[in-house]
KEKE-3310 file (N, C-alpha, C; in steps of 0.2 Angstrom, whole numbers, plus 5000, padded with zeros to 4 digits):
npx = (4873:4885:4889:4897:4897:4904:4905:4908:4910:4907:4917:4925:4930:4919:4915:4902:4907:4918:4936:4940:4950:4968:4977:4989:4996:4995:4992:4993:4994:4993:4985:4987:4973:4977:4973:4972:4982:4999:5009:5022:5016:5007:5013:5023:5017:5003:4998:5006:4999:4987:4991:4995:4983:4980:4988:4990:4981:4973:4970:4972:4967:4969:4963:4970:4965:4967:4980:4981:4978:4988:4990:4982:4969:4954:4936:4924:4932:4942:4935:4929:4943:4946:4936:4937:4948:4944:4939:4948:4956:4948:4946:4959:4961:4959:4950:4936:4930:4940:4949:4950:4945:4944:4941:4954:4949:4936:4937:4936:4950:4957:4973:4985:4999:5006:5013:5021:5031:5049:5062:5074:5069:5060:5067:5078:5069:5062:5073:5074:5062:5061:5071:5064:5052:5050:5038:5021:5010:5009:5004:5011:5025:5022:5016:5023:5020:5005:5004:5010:5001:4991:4997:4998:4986:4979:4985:4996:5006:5014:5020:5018:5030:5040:5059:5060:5051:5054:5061:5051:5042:5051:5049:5036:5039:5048:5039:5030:5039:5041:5028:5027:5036:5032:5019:5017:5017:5008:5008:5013:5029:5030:5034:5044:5037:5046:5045:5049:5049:5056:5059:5048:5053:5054:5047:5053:5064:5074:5084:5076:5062:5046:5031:5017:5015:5025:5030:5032:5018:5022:5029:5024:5013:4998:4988:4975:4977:4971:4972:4982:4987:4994:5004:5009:5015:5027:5034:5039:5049:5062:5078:5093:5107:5112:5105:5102:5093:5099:5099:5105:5106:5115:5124:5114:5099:5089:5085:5085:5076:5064:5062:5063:5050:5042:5045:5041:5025:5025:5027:5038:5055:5070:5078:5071:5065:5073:5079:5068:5067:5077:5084:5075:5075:5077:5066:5057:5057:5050:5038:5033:5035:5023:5013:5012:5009:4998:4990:4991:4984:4972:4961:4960:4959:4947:4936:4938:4933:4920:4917:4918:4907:4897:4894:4886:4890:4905:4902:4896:4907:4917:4909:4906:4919:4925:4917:4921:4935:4932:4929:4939:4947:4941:4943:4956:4960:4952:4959:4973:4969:4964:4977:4986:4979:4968:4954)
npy = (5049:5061:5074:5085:5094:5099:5113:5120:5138:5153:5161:5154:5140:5133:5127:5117:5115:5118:5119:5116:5111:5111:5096:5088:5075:5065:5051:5043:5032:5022:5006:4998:4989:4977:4964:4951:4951:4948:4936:4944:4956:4958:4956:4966:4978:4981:4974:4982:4993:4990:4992:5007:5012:5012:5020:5033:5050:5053:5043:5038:5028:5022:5014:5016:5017:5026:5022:5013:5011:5013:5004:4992:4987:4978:4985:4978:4967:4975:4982:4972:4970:4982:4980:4966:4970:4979:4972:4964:4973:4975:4964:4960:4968:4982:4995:5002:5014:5018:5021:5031:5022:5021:5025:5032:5038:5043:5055:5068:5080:5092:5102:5111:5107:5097:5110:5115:5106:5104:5100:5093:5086:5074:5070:5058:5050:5046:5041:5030:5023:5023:5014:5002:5000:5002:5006:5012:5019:5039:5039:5030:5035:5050:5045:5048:5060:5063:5052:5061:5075:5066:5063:5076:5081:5078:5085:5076:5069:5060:5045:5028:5018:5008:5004:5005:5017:5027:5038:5041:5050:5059:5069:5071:5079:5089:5095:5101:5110:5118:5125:5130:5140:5148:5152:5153:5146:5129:5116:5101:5092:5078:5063:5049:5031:5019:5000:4991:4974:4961:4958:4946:4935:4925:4911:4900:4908:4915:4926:4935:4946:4944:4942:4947:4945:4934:4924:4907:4899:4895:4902:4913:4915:4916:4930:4922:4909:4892:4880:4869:4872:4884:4872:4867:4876:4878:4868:4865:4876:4882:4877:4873:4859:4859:4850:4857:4869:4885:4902:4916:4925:4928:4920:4907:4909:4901:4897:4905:4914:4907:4905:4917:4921:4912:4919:4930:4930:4921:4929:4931:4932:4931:4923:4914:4909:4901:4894:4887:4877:4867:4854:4849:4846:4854:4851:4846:4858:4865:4860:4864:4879:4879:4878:4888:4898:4894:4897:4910:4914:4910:4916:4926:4924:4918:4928:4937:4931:4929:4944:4948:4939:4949:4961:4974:4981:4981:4991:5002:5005:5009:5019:5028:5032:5039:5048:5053:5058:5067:5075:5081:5086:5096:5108:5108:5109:5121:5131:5130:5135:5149:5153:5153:5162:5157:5160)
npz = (5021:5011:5018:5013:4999:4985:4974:4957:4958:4950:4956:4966:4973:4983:4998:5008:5022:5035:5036:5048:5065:5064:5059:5067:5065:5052:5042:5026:5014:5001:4989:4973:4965:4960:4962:4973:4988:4990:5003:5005:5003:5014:5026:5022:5023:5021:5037:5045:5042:5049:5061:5061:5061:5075:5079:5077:5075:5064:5047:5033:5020:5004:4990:4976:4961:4948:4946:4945:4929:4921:4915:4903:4906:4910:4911:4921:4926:4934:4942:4950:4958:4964:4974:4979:4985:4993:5001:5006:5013:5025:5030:5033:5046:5046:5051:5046:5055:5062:5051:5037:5023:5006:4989:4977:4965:4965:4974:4966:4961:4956:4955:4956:4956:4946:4941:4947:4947:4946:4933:4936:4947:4942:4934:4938:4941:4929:4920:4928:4926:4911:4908:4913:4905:4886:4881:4885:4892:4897:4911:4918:4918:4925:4937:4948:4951:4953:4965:4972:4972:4980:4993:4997:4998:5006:5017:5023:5035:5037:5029:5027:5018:5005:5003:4990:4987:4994:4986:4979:4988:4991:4982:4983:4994:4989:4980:4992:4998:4988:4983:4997:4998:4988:4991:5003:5021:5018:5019:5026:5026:5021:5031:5029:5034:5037:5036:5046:5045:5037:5021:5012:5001:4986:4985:4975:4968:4980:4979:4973:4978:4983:4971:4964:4950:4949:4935:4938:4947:4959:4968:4973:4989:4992:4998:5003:4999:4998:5015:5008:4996:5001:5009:4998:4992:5000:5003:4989:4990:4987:4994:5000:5001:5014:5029:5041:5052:5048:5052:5038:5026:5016:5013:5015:5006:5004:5013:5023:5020:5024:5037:5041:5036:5044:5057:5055:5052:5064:5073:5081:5088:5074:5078:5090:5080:5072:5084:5087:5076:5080:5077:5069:5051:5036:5027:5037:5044:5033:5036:5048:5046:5036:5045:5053:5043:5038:5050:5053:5042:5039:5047:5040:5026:5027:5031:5020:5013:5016:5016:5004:4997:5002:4992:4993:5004:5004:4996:5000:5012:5005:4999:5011:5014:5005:5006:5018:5014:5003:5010:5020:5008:5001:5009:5009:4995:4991:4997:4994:4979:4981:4986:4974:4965:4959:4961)
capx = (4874:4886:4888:4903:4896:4907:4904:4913:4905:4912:4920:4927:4927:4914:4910:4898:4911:4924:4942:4941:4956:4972:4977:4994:4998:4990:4994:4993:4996:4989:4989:4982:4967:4978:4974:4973:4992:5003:5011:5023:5011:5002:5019:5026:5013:4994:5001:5010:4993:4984:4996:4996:4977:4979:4994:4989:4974:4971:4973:4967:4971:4967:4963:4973:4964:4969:4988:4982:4976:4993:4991:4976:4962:4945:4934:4923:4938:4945:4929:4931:4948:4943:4930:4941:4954:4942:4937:4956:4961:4944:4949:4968:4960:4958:4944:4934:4931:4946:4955:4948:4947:4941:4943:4957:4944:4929:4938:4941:4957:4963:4974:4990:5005:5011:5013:5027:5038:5055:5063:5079:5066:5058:5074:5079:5062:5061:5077:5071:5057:5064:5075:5061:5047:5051:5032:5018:5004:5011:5004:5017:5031:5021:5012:5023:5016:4999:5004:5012:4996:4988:4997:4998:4979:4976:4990:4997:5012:5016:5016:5020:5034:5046:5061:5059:5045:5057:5061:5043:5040:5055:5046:5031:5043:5049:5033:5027:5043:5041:5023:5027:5041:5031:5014:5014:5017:5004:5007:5019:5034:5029:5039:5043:5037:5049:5043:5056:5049:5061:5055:5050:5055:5049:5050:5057:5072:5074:5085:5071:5056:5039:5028:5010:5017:5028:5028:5031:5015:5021:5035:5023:5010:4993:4985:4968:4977:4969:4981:4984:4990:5001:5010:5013:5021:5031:5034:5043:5053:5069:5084:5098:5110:5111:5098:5102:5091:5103:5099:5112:5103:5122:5125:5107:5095:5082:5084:5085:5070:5062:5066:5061:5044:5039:5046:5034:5021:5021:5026:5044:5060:5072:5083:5068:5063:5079:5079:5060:5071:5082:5083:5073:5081:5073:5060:5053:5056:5046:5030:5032:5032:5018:5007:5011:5008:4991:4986:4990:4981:4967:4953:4959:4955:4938:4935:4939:4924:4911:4914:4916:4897:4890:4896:4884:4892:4909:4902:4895:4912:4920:4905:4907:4926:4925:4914:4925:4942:4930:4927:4947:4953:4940:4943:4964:4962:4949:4965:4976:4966:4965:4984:4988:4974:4962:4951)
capy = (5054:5065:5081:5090:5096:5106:5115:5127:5144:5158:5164:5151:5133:5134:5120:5120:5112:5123:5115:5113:5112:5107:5089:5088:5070:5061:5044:5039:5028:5018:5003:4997:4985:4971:4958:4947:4954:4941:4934:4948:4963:4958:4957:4973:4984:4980:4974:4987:4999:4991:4995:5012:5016:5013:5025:5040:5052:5053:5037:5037:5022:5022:5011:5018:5015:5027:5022:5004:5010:5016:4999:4992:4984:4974:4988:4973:4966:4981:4984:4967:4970:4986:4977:4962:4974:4984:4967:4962:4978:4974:4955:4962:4973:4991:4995:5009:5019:5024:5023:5029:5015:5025:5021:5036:5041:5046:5061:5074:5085:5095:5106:5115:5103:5097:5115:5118:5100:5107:5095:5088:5082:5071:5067:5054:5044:5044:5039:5023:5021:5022:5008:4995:5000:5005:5010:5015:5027:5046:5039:5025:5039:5057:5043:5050:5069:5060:5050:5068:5076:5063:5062:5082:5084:5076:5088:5071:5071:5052:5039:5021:5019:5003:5006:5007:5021:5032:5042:5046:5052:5065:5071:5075:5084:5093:5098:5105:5115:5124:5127:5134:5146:5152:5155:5154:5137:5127:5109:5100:5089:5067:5058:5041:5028:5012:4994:4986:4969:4957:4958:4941:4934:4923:4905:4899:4911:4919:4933:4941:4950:4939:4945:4943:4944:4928:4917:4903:4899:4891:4907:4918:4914:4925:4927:4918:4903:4889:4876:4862:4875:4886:4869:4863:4880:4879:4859:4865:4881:4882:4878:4869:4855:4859:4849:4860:4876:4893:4912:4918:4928:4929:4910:4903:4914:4901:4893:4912:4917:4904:4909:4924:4922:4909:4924:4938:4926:4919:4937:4929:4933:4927:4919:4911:4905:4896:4891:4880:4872:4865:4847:4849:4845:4859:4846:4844:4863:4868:4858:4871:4884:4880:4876:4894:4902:4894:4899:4917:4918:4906:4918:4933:4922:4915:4936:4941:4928:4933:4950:4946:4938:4956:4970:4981:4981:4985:4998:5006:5006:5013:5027:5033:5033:5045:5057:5058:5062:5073:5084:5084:5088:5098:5114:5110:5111:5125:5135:5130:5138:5154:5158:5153:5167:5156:5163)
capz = (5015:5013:5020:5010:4995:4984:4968:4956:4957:4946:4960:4969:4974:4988:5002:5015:5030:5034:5035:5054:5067:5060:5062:5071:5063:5047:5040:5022:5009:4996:4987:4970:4965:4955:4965:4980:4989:4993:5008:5005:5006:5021:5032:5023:5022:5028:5045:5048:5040:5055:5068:5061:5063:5081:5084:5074:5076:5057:5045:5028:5017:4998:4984:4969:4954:4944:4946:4940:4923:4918:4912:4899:4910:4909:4916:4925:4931:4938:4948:4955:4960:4969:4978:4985:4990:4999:5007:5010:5018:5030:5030:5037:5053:5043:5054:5043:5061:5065:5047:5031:5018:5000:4980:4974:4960:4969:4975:4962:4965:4951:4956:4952:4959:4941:4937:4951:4947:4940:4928:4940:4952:4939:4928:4938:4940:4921:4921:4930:4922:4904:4908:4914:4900:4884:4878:4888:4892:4901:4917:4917:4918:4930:4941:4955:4952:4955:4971:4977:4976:4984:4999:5001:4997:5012:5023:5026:5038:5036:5024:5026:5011:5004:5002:4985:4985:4996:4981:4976:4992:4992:4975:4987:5000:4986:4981:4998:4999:4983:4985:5003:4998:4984:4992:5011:5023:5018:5018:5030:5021:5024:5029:5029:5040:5036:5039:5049:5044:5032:5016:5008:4996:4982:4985:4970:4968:4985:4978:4972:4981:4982:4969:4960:4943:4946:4930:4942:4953:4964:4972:4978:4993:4991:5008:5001:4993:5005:5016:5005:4992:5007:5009:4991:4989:5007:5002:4982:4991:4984:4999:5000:5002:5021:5031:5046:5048:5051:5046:5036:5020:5011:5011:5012:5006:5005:5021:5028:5017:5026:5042:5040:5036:5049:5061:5054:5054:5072:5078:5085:5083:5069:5084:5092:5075:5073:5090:5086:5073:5082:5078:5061:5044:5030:5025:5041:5046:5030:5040:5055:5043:5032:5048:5055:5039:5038:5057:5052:5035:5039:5046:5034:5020:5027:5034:5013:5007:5018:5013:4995:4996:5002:4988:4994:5011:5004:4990:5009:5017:4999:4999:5016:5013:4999:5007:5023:5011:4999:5015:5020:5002:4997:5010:5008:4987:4990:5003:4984:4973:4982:4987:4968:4962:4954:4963)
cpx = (4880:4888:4892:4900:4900:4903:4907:4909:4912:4918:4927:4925:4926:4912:4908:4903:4918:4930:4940:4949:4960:4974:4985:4999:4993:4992:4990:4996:4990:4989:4982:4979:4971:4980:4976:4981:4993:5005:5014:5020:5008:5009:5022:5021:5008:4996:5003:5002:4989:4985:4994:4990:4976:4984:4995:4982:4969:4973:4970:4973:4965:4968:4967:4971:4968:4977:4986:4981:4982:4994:4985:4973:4956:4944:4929:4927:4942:4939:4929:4936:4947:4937:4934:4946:4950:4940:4942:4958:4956:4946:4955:4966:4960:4952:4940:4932:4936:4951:4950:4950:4941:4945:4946:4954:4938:4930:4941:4946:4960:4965:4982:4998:5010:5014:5022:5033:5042:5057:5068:5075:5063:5063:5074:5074:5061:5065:5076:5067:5056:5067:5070:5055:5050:5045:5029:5012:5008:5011:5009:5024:5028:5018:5015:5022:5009:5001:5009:5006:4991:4989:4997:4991:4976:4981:4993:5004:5016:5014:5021:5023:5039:5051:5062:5054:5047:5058:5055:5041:5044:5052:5039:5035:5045:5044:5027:5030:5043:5035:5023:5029:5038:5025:5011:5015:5009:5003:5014:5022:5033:5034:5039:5043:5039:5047:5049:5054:5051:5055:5054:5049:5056:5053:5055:5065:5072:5079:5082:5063:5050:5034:5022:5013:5023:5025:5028:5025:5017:5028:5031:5013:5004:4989:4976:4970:4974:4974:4984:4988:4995:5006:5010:5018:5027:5036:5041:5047:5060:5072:5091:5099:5111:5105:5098:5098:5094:5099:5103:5109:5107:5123:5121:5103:5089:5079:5082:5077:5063:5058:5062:5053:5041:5041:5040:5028:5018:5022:5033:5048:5065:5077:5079:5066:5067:5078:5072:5063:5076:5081:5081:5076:5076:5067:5056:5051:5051:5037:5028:5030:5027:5013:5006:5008:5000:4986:4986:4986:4973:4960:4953:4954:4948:4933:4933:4932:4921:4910:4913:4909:4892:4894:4894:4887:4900:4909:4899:4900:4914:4916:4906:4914:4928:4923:4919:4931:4938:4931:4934:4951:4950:4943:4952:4963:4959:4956:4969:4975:4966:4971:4987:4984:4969:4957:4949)
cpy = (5059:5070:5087:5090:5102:5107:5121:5133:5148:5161:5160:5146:5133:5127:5121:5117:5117:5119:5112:5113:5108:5101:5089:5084:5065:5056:5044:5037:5025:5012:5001:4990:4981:4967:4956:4949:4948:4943:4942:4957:4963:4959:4963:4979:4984:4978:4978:4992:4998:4991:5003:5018:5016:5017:5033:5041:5053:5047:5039:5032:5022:5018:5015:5017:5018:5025:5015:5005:5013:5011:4996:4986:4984:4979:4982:4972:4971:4983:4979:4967:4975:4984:4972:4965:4977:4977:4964:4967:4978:4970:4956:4966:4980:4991:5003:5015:5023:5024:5026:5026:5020:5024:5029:5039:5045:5051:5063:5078:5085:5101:5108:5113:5102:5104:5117:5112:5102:5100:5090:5084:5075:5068:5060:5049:5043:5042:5031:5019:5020:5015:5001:4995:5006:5008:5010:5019:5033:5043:5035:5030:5046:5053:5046:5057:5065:5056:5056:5072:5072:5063:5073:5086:5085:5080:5082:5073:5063:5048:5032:5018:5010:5005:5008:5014:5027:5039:5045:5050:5059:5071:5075:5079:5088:5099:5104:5112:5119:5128:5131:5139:5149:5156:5155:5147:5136:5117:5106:5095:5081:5068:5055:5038:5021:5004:4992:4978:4967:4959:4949:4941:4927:4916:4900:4904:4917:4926:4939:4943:4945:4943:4942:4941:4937:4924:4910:4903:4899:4897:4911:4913:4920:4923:4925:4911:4898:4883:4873:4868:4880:4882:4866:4870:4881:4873:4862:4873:4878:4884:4874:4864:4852:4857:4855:4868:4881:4898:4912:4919:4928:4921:4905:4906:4910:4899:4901:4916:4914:4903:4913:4926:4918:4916:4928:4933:4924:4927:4936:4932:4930:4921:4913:4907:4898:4892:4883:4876:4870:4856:4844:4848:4850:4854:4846:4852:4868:4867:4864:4876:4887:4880:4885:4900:4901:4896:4906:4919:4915:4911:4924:4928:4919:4922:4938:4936:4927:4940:4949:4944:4942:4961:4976:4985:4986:4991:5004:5009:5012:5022:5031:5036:5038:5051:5061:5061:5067:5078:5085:5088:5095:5108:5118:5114:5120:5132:5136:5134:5146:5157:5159:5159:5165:5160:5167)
cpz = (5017:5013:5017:5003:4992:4977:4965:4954:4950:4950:4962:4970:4981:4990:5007:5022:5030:5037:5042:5058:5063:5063:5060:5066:5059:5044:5032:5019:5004:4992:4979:4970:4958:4958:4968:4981:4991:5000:5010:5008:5012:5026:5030:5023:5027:5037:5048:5046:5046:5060:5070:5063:5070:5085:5082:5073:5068:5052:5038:5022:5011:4992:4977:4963:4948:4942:4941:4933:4919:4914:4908:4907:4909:4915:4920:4931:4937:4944:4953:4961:4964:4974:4979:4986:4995:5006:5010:5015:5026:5034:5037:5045:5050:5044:5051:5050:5063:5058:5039:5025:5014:4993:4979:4969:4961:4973:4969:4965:4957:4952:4952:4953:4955:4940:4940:4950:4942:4939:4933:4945:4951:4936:4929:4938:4933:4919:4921:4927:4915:4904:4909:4906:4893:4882:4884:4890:4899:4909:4921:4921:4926:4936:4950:4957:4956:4962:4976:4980:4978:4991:5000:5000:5002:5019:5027:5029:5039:5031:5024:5017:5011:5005:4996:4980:4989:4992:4978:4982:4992:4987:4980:4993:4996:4983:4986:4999:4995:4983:4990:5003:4991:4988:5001:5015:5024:5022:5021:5025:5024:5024:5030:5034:5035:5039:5042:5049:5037:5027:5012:5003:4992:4984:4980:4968:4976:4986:4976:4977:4977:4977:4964:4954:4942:4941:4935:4947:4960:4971:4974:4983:4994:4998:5009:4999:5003:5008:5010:4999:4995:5007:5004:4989:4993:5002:4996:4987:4990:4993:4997:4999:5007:5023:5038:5045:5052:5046:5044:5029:5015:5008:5010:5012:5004:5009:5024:5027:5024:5035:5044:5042:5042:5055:5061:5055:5062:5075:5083:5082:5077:5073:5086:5086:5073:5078:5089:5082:5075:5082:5073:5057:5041:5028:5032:5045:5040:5032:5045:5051:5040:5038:5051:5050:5039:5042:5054:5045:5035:5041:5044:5028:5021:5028:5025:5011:5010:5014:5005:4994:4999:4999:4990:5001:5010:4998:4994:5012:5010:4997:5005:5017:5011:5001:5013:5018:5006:5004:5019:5015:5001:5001:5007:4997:4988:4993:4995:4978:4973:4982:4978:4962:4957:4957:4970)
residu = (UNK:UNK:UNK:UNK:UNK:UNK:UNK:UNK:UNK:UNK:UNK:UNK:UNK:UNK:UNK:UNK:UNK:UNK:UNK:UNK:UNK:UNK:UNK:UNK:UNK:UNK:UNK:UNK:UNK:UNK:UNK:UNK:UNK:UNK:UNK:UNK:UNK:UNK:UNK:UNK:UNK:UNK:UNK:UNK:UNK:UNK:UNK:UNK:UNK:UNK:UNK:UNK:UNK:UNK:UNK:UNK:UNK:UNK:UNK:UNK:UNK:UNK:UNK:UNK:UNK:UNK:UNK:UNK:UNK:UNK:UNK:UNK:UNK:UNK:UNK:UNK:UNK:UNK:UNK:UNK:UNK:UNK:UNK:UNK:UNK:UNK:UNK:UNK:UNK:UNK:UNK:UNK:UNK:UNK:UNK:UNK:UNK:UNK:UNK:UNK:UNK:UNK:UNK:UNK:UNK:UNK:UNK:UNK:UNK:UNK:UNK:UNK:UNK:UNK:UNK:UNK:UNK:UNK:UNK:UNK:UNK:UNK:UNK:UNK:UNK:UNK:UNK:UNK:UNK:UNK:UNK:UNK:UNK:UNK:UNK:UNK:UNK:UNK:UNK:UNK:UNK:UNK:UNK:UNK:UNK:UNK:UNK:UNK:UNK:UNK:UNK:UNK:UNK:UNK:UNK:UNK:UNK:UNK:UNK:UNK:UNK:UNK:UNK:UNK:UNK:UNK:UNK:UNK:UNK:UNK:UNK:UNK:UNK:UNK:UNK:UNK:UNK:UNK:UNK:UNK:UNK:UNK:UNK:UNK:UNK:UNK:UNK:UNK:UNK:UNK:UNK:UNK:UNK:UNK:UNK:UNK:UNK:UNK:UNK:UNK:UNK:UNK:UNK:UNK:UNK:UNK:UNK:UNK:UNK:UNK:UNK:UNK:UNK:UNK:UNK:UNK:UNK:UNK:UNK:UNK:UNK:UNK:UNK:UNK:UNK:UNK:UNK:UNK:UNK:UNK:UNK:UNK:UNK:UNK:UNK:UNK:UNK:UNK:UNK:UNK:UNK:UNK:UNK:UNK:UNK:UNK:UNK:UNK:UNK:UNK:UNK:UNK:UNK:UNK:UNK:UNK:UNK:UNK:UNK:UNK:UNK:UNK:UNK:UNK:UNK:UNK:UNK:UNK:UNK:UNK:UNK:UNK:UNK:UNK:UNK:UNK:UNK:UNK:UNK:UNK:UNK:UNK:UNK:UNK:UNK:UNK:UNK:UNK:UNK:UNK:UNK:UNK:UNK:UNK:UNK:UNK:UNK:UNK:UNK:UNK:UNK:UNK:UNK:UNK:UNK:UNK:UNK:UNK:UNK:UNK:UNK:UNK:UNK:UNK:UNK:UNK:UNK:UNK:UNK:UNK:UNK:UNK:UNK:UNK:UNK:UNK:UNK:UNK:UNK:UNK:UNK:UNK:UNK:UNK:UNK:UNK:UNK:UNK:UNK:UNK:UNK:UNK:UNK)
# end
């Protein structure tokens, strides 16, 4: 059960656990619940997420829901989808002991973060955001107000970022710092922790990043598809004319794609990758690939369908989750409340 009970008095938002020491160095991030991650996600994110619970003393790793609904959604579905995530990020080594694994909805937090975002710090995300979608719902466009107060609810001091997600994060740095210099240092400024692992990228056009929403099946690699489906998508990867396998992302970006991934995969480097090619034509070097791909996905995807056939096991993990971040958010919002004079 647990133990962090808030509620809103007249006075004051009142909870029986009191903040406790402060925490030095805290890790988070979050990802949403639209299904099985591909090859991509697990070599730039999750892998690196269970590195990360073993090098830092606070971890906490978050289902997103509310980010996913910026978009319409089968609530069913979506419940689904938050329950084989929560079983994926098990699957991957996100051991609920030393990291917390919790659904983004299941802590309240309303607090007063929008109120301080002046207009040039958003301009440009709406900017960007304008130009991908012309219609939408609001959340589409503030969703990185809502991932500011999430990692500063948690007095986060890290957050595992893309490159692409660098700029939402400075929105949260911005945030701290206006907050701090209006009402006292509160909340330290994240900062990014960068993968240093290649980003793959989609078998079928290797200029673009690997992604669920490919029209083409057969370009992205989800780390549940089973072998025979690994190598009919290794088998159809876009390369060349050259049978020889070199790196070189400029001139062969599907050989290098290629490359790339059997690298991250076996855990070698991209030199020694080459090097095991040596002697292979690209048809012979997509075998090794595929065989290495399989070895590393093979007892995630057997690990995700056990869990998958106990819900109540992962709606345990997801409940005990919720209460450890209810009882870190609730004394930081409740600290928020007071410097600003709500109460």
């Amino acid at each position: 059960p647990c133990r962090a009970r808030a509620w809103w008095s007249r006075r004051c938002w009142i909870s029986i656990r009191a903040a406790g020491p402060p925490v030095t160095s805290r890790v988070f991030s979050g990802i949403q619940p639209t299904g099985v991650p591909h090859l991509g996600n697990y070599l730039g994110a999750l892998e690196n997420w269970v590195a990360l619970q073993n090098q830092y003393p606070s971890v906490l790793y978050s289902i997103v829901d509310l980010h996913s609904i910026t978009q319409p959604q089968d609530p069913k579905l979506l419940r689904t989808n938050i329950l084989d995530m929560a079983a994926t990020l098990l699957a991957c080594g996100i051991n609920p002991k030393k990291a917390v694994v919790f659904q983004q909805s299941q802590v309240v937090k309303t607090g007063p973060e929008w109120c301080f975002v002046n207009r040039p710090s958003v301009f440009l995300l709406l900017q960007m955001k304008s130009k991908q979608k012309s219609e939408g719902s609001v959340g589409l466009y503030t969703y990185p107000v809502l991932q500011a107060a999430d990692i500063l609810l948690y007095k986060s001091t890290h957050v595992p970022v893309g490159e692409d997600q660098v700029q939402h994060l400075e929105l949260a740095q911005d945030l701290a710092r206006i907050f701090n210099h209006r009402f006292g240092e509160l909340f330290p400024e994240p900062r990014a922790l960068l993968s240093s692992t290649r980003k793959v990228k989609s078998l079928r056009d290797p200029t673009a990043k690997m992604s669920k929403s490919d029209p083409q099946a057969s370009a992205t690699i989800f780390i549940t598809d089973p072998p025979d489906a690994v190598a009919l998508k290794i088998r159809r990867a876009v390369t060349d004319f050259t049978s020889e396998v070199t790196f070189d992302p400029e001139a062969r970006p599907g050989v290098s794609n290629l490359v790339a991934i059997h690298a991250a995969v076996a855990s070698i480097s991209v030199e020694e990758a080459v090097s095991q090619a040596t002697g292979l034509d690209t048809g012979a070097y997509k075998q090794l690939v595929t065989e290495a791909v399989v070895r590393r996905l093979a007892p995630i995807r057997q690990e995700v369908e056990r869990l998958q056939a106990d819900p109540a096991h992962l709606e345990e993990v997801l409940a005990r989750g919720a209460c450890r971040a209810r009882e870190l958010a609730a004394p930081v919002l409740r600290e928020v409340r007071r410097r600003v004079g709500f109460c």
